[in-house]
Phi, psi and omega in degrees: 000133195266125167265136188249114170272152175264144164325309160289296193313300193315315126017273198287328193267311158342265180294348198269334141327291149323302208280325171315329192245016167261321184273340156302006179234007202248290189189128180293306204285341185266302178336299194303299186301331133322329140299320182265347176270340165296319172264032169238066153001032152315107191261006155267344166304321185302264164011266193315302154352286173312280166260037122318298189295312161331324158265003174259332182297293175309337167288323163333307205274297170313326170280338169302293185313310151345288187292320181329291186293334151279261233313304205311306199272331176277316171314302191296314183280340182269333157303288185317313195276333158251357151314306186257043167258329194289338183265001162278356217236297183323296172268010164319105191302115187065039197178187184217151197229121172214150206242134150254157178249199213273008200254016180068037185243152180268112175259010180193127196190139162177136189190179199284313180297344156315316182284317165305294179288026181047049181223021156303144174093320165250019187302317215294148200035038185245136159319200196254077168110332170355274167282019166248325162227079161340343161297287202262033165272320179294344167294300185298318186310302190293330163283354216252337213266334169333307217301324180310359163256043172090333217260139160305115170230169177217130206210135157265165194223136137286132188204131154062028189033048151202183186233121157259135163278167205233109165263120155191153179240168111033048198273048179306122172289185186298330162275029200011087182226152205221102157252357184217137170238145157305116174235128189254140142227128158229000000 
């Protein structure tokens, strides 16, 4: 059996193919109805379609871009904010700024006294004091795990034949869970 297309059938299958699949991602509910005015091949109905679908696509492109252009300005002020925290914690004067997790490891540490005592660089996963004294990493550990119920503490140390005092709080997550705390020494 020869199926014979028309010039409009090709037409009407054609675009009703395009608006199906640019309007499943625009609205389902305008799609049906679109379909059914393609298929009574109205061609000022096609027409009006036709720019409905233009004007939602460009309204569409403008709310995109729109986000495109927050998402840019918030990546570029939060890039900013973390440069300059990192250069505060970096050039922190006299002292060290550091995050433990519960297993007493450092995910994090730097400050200028860091830099003084040669120990830039290998903060990062070493226990609590490890490489300057094992006595009193393990001392500081047995006060460090309080701060983990929440609670604040403050303790002076000897390292490097001089005394520091020791700060730390809490670092409670978005479920307010303290898998992690801050230790300030100066």
């Amino acid at each position: 059996m020869l199926t014979v297309i028309t010039p409009k059938k090709a037409w009407s299958d054609l675009l009703n193919a395009a608006i199906q699949t640019i309007y499943s991602r625009i609205d389902m509910t305008s799609t049906k109805k679109i379909h059914e005015k393609v298929r009574l091949a109205d061609p000022e109905a096609v027409q009006n379609l036709n720019a409905e679908l233009e004007r939602k696509i460009k309204h569409r492109t403008k709310e995109l871009q729109e986000a495109i252009r927050n998402l840019e300005k918030s990546n570029s002020e939060l890039s900013r904010s973390q440069k300059l925290l990192k250069a505060i914690i970096h050039y922190f004067p006299d002292g060290v700024i550091g995050v433990l997790n519960k297993n007493m490891r450092y995910t994090f540490a730097d400050g200028q006294e860091l830099h003084a005592l040669g120990l830039h660089g290998q903060a990062q996963d070493e226990r609590v004091f490890d490489n300057v004294n094992p006595a009193l990493s393990k001392d500081s550990e047995e006060k460090l795990k309080w701060v983990f119920t929440g609670s604040r503490l403050s303790y002076d140390v000897e390292m490097a034949n001089q005394t520091f005092t020791v700060n730390s709080v809490p670092l409670p997550d978005d479920d307010n869970k303290i898998n992690e705390i801050m230790v300030v020494i100066r």
